[in-house]
C-alpha positions in Angstrom: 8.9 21.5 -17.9 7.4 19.3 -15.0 4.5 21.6 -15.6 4.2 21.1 -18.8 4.6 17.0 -18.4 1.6 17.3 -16.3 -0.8 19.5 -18.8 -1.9 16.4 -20.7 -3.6 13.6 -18.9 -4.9 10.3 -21.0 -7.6 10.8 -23.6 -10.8 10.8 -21.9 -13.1 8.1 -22.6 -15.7 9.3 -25.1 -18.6 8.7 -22.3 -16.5 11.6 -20.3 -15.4 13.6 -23.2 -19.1 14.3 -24.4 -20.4 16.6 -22.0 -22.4 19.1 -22.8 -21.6 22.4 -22.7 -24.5 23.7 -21.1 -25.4 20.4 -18.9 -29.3 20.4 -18.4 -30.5 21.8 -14.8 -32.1 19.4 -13.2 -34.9 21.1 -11.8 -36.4 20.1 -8.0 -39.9 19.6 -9.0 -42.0 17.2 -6.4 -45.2 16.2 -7.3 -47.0 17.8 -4.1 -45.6 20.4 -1.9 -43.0 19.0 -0.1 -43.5 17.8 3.4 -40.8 19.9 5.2 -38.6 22.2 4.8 -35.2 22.1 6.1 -32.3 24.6 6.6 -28.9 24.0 6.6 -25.6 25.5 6.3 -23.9 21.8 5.4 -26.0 19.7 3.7 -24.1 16.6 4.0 -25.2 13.7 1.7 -24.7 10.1 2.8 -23.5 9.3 6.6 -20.5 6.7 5.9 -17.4 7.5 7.0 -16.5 10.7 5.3 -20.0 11.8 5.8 -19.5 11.4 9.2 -16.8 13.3 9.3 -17.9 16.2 7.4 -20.7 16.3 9.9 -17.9 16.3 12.8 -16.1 19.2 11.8 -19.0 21.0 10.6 -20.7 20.2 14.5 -17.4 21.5 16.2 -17.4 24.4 13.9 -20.6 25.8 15.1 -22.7 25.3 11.6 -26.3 24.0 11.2 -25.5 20.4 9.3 -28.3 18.3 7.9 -27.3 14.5 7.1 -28.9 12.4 4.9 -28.5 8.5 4.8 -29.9 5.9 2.7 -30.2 3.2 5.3 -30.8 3.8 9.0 -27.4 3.5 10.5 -24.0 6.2 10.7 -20.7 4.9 9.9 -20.9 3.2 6.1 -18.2 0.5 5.9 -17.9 0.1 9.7 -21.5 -0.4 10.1 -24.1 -0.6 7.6 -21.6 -1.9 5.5 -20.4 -4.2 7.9 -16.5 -4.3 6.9 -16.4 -3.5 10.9 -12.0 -4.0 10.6 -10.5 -0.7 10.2 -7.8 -1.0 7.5 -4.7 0.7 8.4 -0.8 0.2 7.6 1.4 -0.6 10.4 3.8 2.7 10.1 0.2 5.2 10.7 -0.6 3.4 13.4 2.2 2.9 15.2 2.5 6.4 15.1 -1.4 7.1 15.4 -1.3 10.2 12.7 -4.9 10.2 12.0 -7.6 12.7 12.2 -8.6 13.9 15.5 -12.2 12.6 15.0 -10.9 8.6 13.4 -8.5 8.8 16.8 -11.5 9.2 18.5 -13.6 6.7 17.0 -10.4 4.4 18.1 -10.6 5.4 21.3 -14.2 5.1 22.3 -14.4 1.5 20.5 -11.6 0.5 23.3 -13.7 2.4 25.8 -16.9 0.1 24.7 -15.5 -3.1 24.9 -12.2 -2.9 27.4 -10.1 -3.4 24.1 -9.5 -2.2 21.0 -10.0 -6.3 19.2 -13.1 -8.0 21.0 -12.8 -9.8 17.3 -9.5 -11.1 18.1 -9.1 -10.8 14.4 -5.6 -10.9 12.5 -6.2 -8.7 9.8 -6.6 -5.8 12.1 -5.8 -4.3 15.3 -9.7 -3.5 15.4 -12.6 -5.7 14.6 -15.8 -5.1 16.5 -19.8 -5.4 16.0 -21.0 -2.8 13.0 -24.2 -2.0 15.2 -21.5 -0.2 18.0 -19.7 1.5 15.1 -23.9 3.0 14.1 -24.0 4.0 17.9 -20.8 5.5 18.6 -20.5 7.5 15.9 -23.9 9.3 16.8 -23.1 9.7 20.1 -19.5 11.7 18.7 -21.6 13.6 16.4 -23.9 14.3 19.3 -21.1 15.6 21.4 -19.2 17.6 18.8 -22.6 19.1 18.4 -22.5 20.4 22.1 -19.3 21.2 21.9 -18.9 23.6 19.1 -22.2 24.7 19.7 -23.5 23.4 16.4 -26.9 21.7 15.2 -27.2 18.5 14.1 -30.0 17.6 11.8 -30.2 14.2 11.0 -32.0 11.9 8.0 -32.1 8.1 8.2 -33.9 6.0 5.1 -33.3 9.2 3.1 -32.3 9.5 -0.5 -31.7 12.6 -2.8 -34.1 12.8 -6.1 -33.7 16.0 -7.0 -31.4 19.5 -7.2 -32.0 22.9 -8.3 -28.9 23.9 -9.8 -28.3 27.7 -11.5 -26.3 30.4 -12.5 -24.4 31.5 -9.2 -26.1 34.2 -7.9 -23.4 35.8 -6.0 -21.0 35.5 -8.6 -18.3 32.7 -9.0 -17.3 31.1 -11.9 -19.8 27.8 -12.2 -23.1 27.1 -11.1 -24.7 26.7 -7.3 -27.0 24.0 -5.7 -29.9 26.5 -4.5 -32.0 23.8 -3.0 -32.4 19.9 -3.0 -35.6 17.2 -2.9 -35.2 14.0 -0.9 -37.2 11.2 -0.2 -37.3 9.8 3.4 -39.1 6.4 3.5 -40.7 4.4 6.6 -42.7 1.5 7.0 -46.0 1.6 5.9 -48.9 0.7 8.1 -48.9 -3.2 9.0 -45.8 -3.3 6.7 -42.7 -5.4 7.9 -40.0 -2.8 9.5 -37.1 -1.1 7.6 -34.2 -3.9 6.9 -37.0 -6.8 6.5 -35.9 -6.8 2.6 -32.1 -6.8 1.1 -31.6 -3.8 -0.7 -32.2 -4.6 -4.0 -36.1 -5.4 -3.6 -36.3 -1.9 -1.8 -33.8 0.3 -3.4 -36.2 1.3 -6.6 -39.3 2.2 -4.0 -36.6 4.7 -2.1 -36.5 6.3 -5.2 -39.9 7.4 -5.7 -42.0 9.8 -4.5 -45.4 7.4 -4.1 -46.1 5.8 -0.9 -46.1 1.9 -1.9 -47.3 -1.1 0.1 -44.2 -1.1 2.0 -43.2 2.4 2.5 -44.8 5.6 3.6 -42.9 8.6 1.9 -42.0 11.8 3.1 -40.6 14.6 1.0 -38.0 16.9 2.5 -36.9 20.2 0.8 -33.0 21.2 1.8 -32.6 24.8 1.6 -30.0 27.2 3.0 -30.1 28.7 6.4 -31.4 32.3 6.2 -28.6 35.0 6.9 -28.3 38.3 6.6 -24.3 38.1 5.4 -23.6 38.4 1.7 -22.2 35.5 1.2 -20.7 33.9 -2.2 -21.9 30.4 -1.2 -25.1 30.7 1.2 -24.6 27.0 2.0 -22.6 23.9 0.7 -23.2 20.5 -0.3 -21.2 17.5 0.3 -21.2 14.7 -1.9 -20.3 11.8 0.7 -22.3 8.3 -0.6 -20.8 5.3 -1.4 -20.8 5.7 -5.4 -20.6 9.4 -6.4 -24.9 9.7 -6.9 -24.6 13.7 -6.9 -21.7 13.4 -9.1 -24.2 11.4 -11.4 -27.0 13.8 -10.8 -25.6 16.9 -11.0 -24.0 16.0 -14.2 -21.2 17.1 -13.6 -17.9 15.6 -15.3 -16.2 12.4 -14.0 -14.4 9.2 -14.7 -15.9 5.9 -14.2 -14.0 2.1 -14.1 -10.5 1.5 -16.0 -8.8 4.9 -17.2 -6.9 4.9 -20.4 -3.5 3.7 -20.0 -0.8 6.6 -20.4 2.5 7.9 -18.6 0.5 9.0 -15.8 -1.0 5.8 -15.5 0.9 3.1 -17.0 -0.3 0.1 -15.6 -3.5 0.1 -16.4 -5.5 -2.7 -17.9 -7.0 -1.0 -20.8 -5.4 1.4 -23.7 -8.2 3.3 -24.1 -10.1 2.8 -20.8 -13.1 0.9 -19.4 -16.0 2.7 -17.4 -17.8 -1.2 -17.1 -14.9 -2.8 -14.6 -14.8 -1.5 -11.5 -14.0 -3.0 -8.5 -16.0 -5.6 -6.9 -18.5 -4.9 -4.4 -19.3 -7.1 -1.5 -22.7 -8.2 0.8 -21.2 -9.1 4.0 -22.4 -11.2 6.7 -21.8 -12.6 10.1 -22.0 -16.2 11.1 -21.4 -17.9 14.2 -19.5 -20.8 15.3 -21.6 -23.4 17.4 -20.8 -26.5 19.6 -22.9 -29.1 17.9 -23.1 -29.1 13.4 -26.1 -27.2 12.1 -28.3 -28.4 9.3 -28.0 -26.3 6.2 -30.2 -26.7 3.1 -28.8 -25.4 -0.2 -30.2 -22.0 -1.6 -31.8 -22.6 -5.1 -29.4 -20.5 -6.5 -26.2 -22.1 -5.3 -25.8 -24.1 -8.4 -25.5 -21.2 -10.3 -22.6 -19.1 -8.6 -20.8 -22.5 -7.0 -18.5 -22.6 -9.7 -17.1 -19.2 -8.4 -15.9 -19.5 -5.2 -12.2 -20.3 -4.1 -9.4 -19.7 -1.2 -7.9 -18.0 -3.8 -4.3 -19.5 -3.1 -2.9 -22.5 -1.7 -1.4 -19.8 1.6 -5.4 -18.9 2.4 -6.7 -22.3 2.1 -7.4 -23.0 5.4 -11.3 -22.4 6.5 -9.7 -21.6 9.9 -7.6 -19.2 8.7 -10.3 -17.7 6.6 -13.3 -17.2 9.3 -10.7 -15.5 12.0 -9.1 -13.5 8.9 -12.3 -10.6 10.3 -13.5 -11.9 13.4 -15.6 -9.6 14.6 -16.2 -10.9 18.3 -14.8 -13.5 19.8 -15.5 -14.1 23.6 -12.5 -16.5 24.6 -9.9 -16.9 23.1 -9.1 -20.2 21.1 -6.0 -22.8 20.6 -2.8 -20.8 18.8 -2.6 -21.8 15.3 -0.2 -21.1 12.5 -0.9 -21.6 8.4 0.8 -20.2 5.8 2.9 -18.4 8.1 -0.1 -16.2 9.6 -0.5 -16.7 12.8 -4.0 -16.9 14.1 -6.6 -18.2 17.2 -8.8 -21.1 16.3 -12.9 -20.3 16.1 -14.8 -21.2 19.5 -17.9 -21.7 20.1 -19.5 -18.0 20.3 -17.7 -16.1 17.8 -18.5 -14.2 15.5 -16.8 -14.1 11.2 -17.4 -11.4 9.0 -17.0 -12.4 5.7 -15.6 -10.2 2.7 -13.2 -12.8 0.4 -12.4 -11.7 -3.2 -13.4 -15.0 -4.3 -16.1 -15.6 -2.2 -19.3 -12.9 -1.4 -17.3 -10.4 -3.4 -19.4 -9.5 -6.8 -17.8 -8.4 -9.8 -19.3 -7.6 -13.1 -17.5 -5.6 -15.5 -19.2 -5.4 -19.0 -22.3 -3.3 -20.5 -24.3 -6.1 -19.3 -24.3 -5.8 -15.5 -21.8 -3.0 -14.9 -23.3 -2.0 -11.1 -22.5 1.6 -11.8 -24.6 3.0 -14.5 -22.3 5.2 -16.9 -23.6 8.9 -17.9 -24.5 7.3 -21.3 -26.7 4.5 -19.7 -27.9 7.2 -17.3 -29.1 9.0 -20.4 -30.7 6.7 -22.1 -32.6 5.4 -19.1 -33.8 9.5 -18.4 -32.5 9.6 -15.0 -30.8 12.6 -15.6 -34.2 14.2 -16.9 -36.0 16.0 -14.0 -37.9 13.9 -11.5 -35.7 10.4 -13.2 -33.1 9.5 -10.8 -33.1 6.1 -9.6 -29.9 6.4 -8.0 -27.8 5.2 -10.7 -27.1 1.3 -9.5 -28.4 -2.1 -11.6 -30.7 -3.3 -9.2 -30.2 -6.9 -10.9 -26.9 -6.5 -9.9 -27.3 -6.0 -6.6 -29.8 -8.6 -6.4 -26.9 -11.4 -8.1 -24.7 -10.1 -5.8 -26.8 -10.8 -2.5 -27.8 -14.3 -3.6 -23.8 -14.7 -4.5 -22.9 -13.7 -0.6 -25.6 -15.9 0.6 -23.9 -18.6 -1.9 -20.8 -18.5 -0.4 -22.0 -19.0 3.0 -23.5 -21.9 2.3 -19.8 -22.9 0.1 -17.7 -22.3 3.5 -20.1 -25.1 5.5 -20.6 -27.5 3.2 -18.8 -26.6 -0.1 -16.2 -29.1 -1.3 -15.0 -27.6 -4.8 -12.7 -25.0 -5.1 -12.7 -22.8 -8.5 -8.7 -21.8 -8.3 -7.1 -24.7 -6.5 -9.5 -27.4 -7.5 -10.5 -30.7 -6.0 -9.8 -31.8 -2.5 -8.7 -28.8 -0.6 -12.4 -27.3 0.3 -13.9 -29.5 3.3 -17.7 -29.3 5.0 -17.6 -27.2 8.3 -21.0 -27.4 9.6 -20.4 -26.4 13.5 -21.3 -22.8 12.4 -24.7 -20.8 11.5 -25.8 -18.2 9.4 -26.5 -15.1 11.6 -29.6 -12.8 10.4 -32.7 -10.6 12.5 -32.7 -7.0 13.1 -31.0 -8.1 16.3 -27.8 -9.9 14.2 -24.9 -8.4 13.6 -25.9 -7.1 10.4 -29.6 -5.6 11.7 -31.1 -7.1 9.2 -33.9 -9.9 9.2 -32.1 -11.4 5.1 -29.3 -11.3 7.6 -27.3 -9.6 4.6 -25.3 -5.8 5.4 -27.9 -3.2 4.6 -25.6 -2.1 2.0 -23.1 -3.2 -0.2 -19.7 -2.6 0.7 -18.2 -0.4 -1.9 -14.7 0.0 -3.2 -15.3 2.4 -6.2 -17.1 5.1 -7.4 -17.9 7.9 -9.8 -14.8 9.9 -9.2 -14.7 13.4 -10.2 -12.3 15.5 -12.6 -10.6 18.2 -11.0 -10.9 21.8 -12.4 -8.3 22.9 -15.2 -5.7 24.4 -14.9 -2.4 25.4 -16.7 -0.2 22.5 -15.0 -3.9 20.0 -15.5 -5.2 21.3 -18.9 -8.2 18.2 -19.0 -9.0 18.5 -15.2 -7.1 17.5 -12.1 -6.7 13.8 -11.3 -4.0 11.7 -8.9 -3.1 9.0 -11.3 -0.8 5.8 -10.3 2.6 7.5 -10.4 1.7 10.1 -7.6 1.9 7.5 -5.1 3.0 4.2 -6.3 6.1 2.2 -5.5 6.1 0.4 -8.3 9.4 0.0 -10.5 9.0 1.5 -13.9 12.3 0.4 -15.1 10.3 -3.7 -15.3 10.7 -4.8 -19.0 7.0 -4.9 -19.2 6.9 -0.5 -19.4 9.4 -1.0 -21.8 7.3 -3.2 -24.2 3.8 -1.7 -24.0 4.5 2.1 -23.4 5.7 3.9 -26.3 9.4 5.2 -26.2 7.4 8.5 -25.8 5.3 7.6 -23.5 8.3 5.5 -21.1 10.3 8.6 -21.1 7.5 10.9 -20.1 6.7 8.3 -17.2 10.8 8.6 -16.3 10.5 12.4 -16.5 7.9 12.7 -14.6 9.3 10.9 -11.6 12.7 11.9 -11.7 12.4 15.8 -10.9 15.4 17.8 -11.8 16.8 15.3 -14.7 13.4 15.3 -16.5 14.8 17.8 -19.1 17.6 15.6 -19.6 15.8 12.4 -20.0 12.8 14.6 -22.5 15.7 16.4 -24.7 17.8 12.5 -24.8 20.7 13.6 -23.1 20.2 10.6 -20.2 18.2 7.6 -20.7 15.2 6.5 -18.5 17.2 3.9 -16.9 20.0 6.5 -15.4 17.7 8.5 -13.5 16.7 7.7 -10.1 13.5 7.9 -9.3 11.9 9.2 -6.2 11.1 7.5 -3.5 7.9 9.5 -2.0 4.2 10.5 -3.5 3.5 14.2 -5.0 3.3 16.6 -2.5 0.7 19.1 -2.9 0.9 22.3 -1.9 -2.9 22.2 -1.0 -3.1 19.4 0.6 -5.9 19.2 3.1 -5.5 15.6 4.0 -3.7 12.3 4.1 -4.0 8.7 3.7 -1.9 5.5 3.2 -2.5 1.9 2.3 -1.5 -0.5 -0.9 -3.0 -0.3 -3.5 -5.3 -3.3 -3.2 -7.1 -4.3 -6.0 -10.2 -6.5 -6.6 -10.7 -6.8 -10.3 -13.7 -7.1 -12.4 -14.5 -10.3 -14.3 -13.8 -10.7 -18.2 -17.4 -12.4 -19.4 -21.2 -12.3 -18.2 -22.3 -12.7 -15.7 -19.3 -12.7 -13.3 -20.1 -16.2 -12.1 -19.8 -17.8 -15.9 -17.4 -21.2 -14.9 -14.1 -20.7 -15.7 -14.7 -16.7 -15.9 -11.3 -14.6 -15.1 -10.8 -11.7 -13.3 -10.0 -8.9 -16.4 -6.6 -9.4 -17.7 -4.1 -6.9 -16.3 -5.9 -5.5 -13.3 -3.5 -6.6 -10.7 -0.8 -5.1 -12.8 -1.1 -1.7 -10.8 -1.5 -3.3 -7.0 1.2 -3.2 -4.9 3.0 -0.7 -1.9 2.0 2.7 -2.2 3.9 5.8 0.1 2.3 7.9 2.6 -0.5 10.5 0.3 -1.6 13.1 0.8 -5.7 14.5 -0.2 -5.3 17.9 -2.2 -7.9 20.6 -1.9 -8.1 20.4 -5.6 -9.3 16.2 -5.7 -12.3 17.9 -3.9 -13.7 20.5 -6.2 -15.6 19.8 -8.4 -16.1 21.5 -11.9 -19.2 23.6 -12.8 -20.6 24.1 -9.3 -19.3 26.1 -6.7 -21.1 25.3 -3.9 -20.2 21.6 -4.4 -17.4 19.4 -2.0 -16.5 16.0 -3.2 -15.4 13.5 -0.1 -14.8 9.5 0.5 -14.5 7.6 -2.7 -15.2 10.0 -5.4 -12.4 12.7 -5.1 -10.4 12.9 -8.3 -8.6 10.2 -8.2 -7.6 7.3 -11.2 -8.9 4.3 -10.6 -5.4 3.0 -9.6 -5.2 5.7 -7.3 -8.7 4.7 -5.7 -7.7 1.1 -4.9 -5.5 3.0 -2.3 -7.7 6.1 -1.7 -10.5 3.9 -0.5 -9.8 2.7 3.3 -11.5 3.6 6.5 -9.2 6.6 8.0 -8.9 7.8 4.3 -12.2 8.5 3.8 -12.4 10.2 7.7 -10.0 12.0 6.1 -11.3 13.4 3.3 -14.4 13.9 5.1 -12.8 16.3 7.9 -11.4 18.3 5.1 -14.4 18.8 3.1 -16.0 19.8 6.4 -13.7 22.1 7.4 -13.0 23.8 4.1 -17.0 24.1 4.1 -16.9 26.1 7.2 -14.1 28.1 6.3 -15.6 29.0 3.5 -19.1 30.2 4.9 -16.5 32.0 7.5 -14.3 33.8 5.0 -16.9 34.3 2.6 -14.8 33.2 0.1 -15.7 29.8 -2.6 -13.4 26.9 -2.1 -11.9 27.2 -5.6 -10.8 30.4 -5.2 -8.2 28.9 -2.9 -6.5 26.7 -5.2 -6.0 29.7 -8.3 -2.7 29.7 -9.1 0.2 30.3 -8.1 -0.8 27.9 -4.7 1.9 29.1 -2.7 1.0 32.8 -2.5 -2.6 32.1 -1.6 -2.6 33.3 2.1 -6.3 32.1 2.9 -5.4 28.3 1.7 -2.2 29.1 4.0 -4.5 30.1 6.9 -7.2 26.5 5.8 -4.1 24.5 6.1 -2.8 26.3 9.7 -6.7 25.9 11.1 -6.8 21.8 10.1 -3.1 21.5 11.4 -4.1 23.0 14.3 -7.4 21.1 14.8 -5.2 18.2 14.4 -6.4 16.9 11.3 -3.0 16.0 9.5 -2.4 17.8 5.7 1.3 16.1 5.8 2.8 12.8 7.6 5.8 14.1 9.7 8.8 15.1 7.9 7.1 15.6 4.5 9.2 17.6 2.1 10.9 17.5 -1.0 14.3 17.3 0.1 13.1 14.2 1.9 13.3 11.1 -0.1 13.5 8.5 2.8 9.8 6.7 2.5 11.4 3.5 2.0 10.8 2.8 6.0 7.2 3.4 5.9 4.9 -0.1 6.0 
C-alpha cells in the first residue's frame, strides 16, 4: 500500500509534461575544428562545491577528471559566489558527520588562518575570505590527485555549448553523451582582464564561439579516454553548475519553480505549480568598516530599487547586527553587544561584511517577465535547444537588475533612511564604511560584485520510473519535513482525499487503516524522521529556508510582496539522506546529476541546497562514477528493483562508508523514531 501511495506524484506542469518522445540530439557541431581535444574519464561540469567534490573522489580514485568552470575560481558559493559562511546545523557539527573531503576543507581553513572564524561572524562557526576558499580547494584537488594517483585536468572561463548525445552504443536502456564542445574564453589583446565586467555584460560573449573585442575564444572538444575494456559507459558526465545548464541542454526531463501542490507536497504555494518563482538569487559583496565616514554618491539607479530594501523585522533591525551577521574577517575583536537576543561583536575598523539579506542584494523575479531561469518552453522558442543555440539558459536582464539591486543596497545600508517592511525611522546613515571592489578585493573583481550570482535553485531533475514512482522519482516536502499536518490549514485546502493520503503516507503501518476509514488522520502518529532510502549515497541537514519570489514585475515594483504562501513550507527539517536515485537522470546513461539539481521538490531544495550538502552529493556522484567505470556496470542498473537484493549497490554503499563519506547519520533506522533531539 505505501507503495502504491507513492506511485502517483502531482500532475506535472504542462511545460514538464510535453516532452517529446524522441527529444532532438543536439549535435556538437563547432564552426572550425576545434582547438583541442581532451580526454577524460570524468568530465565534471562546473567547479562549485559539488563539482569540487566529484573531482575529489574521482582524483583519489585514480581516474582522469577534466573540470570545467565558468568563472576562474573553485569552490562556487564559498568563493566565486562569495557566500564564504558555511551553513551547517548545530547537531552535524557538533558531531562533525560530514564528508571526508568538506572535513577537510574545515580543517585546512583553520590551518590558514589559526582558527576556524577569522570573520568573527555569528551566523557561522566559519566565515573567511572567498579568494582562500578558490585556493584551498585546488590545492585539495591537487593533493587528492597525487594521492590516488589520478589526473587533474582543469578549465577556468569555460562554458559548455554543445553535446553529442546517441543511441548507447554499448547497450543500456537510454541514450549516452559521446562527446562535448566548450568554449574557454580569455582576454583579448589590450582587452581589460577577466572579472573587469559583472557577469551580465560578459555572460552572452562566453557563449559564442567568435572571438569579440573582449575575449579571445578557444574551443575544447571533451571526449572519452581511450581504453581497451568494454565498457558500458566509456566515460561519465557530471552535471555540477549552479542552475541545472546540462539538464537544460540535454533536454532531458525536469521540474522548474513551484511544484503543484498535492499530498506529497502539501504546502506548496500553487495548485497547479509555477516554474516562474524560484528562489531569489543574490550578488554579494564585501565592504569594509573605516575610522573616518566615507563620501558615497548615489548610483543612478538607486531610486528605482530603494523602495525594496528592509531589515525585514523589527529583531534584525540593527545595522550592527546586520553587517557582523557574515563577517568575513575581522582583525580585532570589537565591544560585546546584544540585540534581539543575538549576541554579537561590534564592527572595527578593518573588518570585512559580506552581505546576502533577503531583503536587501537578494533578487527575486518570479513571473514570465523576468523569470532568471529560462523554462524548456522559453528555451524553445528562443532555439537554444537547436544545435549550436545555447546561451546558457539565464535572462541576462535579470542578472543585470539584480547587480545594480546589490550595488543598491550597499549604498541603502550607508546612507539609506527608509525601510520598506518596518517603515519610517528605524534605517539610519552609517557612513564609516566603504564599498570594497579590484581584482585584489574580496570579491576579485574590479565592479567589486561576486563573479557569480549566488544561487539557491535550479533545474532539478525527475528521477527515473519506477513501480513505487510511476511519473519519475522526486523527494517532495513530506520526506523530510517537521511540519505538523494535523494544522487546520491541511484540513481546509487539501481534499479529504488528499489529507488522508498525506496521513497515510507518514504514518507507516496504520496507512491502511486511515485509506480504508477505519482510523481518522488525527489518530495516527506520525513519524518523527525523513524517508530512508535504501540507496542512499549521501546525507545532508538544514531547515528548510526559503526566500520567496516576488508577486508583480519587476521584483522591485513599491509595495511588491514576496508570492503568497511561499513561507508556508519553511521550517525544521530531520537529518536526510541523498538517494542514488535523485542522481540519475532519465534518458541518458552516462549522465550524474549533483549540487542543486538532484530530484528534489522545490520544498525539498530550500533544504537540499547548503554547503556540506552539495559536497555531499558531489562525493557521491563521484564515487558512483568511478565505481561504475570499475564494475563496468551503468549507475541505474544499481537502483532496479527490488534495492535490497542488489549486491553491487551493497558493495557502492560499503566503499563510500568506508571512504568515510556518510550514506546514513548514526543510528539511522526504522525502528528509530527519536530525531526530535537533532538541531
Amino acid at each position: 500500500m505505501i507503495n502504491k501511495l507513492r506511485r502517483r506524484l502531482a500532475t506535472l506542469p504542462l511545460t514538464v509534461l510535453l516532452w517529446q518522445v524522441l527529444a532532438p540530439i543536439t549535435v556538437a557541431n563547432p564552426p572550425r575544428t576545434p582547438d583541442e581535444t581532451v580526454e577524460c574519464e570524468l568530465l565534471v561540469v562546473g567547479g562549485g562545491l559539488a563539482g569540487s567534490a566529484a573531482a575529489y573522489e574521482g582524483l583519489l580514485a585514480g581516474k582522469t577528471v577534466c573540470l570545467t568552470e565558468i568563472t576562474d575560481w573553485l569552490g562556487g558559493q564559498i568563493s566565486s559566489q562569495g557566500t564564504s559562511a558555511l551553513d551547517e546545523r548545530p547537531t552535524q557539527r557538533l558531531q562533525l558527520i560530514f564528508p571526508r573531503g568538506y572535513l577537510e576543507l574545515r580543517k585546512r581553513l583553520e590551518e590558514h588562518y589559526g582558527e576556524l572564524n577569522p570573520g568573527d561572524c555569528w551566523v557561522s562557526d566559519s566565515c573567511f575570505l572567498p579568494a582562500d576558499g578558490d585556493k584551498l580547494l585546488m590545492e585539495m584537488l591537487q593533493d587528492a590527485a597525487k594521492k590516488g594517483n589520478g589526473t587533474l585536468k582543469w578549465f577556468p572561463a569555460t562554458v559548455i555549448k554543445e553535446l553529442d548525445i546517441q543511441k548507447n552504443p554499448n547497450g543500456g536502456t537510454g541514450k549516452q553523451i559521446m562527446s562535448a564542445i566548450a568554449i574557454q574564453h580569455r582576454p583579448a589583446e589590450n582587452a581589460p582582464p577577466l572579472n573587469t565586467y559583472p557577469l551580465s555584460q560578459t555572460i552572452e560573449e562566453a557563449y559564442k564561439y567568435e572571438n569579440s573585442a573582449r575575449f579571445d575564444k578557444k574551443i575544447l572538444r571533451f571526449v572519452p579516454k581511450p581504453h581497451d575494456r568494454k565498457e558500458p559507459a566509456d566515460w561519465y558526465v557530471i552535471e555540477a553548475t549552479e542552475t541545472g545548464e546540462i539538464i537544460g541542454l540535454a533536454d532531458i526531463p525536469y521540474r522548474l519553480g513551484v511544484d503543484p501542490r498535492s499530498y506529497l507536497e502539501p504546502s506548496s504555494s500553487s495548485i497547479n505549480g509555477d516554474a516562474y518563482c524560484t528562489q531569489g538569487f543574490t550578488y554579494t559583496f564585501a565592504m569594509e568598516t573605516t575610522k573616518e565616514p566615507q563620501t558615497h554618491e548615489m548610483p543612478d539607479f538607486y531610486p528605482q530599487y530603494s523602495p525594496y530594501y528592509s531589515y525585514e523585522l523589527p529583531r534584525l533591525a540593527d545595522f550592527d547586527l546586520v553587517y557582523t551577521y557574515r563577517r568575513i574577517w575581522s582583525p580585532e575583536e570589537g565591544e560585546a553587544k546584544t540585540f534581539g537576543g543575538i549576541n554579537f561583536t561590534q564592527p572595527s575598523p578593518g573588518d570585512i561584511s559580506m552581505q546576502n539579506w533577503t531583503w536587501g542584494n537578494d533578487y527575486r523575479p518570479g513571473t514570465s517577465k523576468d523569470n532568471f531561469i529560462y523554462t524548456r518552453q522559453q528555451l524553445q522558442q528562443q532555439g537554444q535547444l537547436k544545435p549550436g543555440g545555447w546561451m546558457g539558459g539565464l535572462r541576462t536582464d535579470t542578472l543585470r537588475k539584480g547587480e545594480e539591486n546589490a550595488i543598491g543596497y550597499f549604498y541603502w545600508l550607508v546612507m539609506g533612511t527608509t525601510d520598506s517592511q518596518l517603515g519610517e525611522g528605524v534605517k539610519k546613515p552609517n557612513t564609516n564604511h566603504r564599498f570594497m571592489s579590484g581584482l585584489e578585493s574580496p570579491m576579485g573583481t574590479v565592479h567589486g560584485l561576486s563573479k557569480y550570482p549566488y544561487i539557491r535553485e535550479a533545474r532539478r531533475i525527475i528521477g527515473r520510473e519506477s513501480f513505487a514512482y510511476e511519473d519519475g522519482f522526486m523527494i517532495t516536502e513530506i520526506d523530510i519535513s517537521r511540519r505538523n499536518y494535523q494544522d487546520d490549514y491541511y484540513k481546509k485546502n487539501l481534499s479529504p482525499d488528499t489529507y488522508r493520503q498525506l496521513h497515510a503516507t507518514l504514518s507507516g503501518l496504520e496507512g491502511f487503516a486511515i485509506l480504508s476509514g477505519k482510523i481518522s488522520p488525527e489518530q495516527v502518529t506520525r513519524r518523527k524522521r525523513s524517508t530512508i532510502y535504501a540507496d542512499s549515497v549521501g546525507i545532508g541537514h538544514y531547515a528548510i529556508d526559503f526566500h520567496p519570489c516576488m508577486t508583480e514585475y519587476p521584483a522591485e515594483k513599491p509595495g511588491n510582496k514576496e508570492k503568497e504562501g511561499e513561507r508556508l513550507g519553511q521550517g525544521q527539517a530531520y537529518p536526510f539522506q541523498i538517494p542514488l536515485r535523485s542522481i540519475i537522470p532519465q534518458k541518458i546513461d552516462n549522465l550524474l546529476i549533483t549540487g542543486k539539481s538532484i530530484a528534489v521538490s522545490h520544498i525539498a531544495a530550500a533544504a537540499y541546497r547548503v554547503h556540506s550538502f552539495e559536497w555531499s552529493s558531489g562525493a557521491a556522484a563521484g564515487t558512483v562514477a568511478a565505481f561504475a567505470i570499475d564494475e563496468q556496470i551503468l549507475p541505474y542498473q544499481l537502483v532496479e528493483e527490488p534495492l535490497f537484493r542488489s549486491q553491487k549497490l551493497q558493495e557502492l554503499r560499503k566503499l563510500l562508508d568506508t571512504n568515510n563519506n556518510p550514506t546514513t547519520f548514526p543510528n539511522t533506522s526504522i525502528f528509530n523514531e527519536t530525531w526530535d533531539e537533532w538541531k
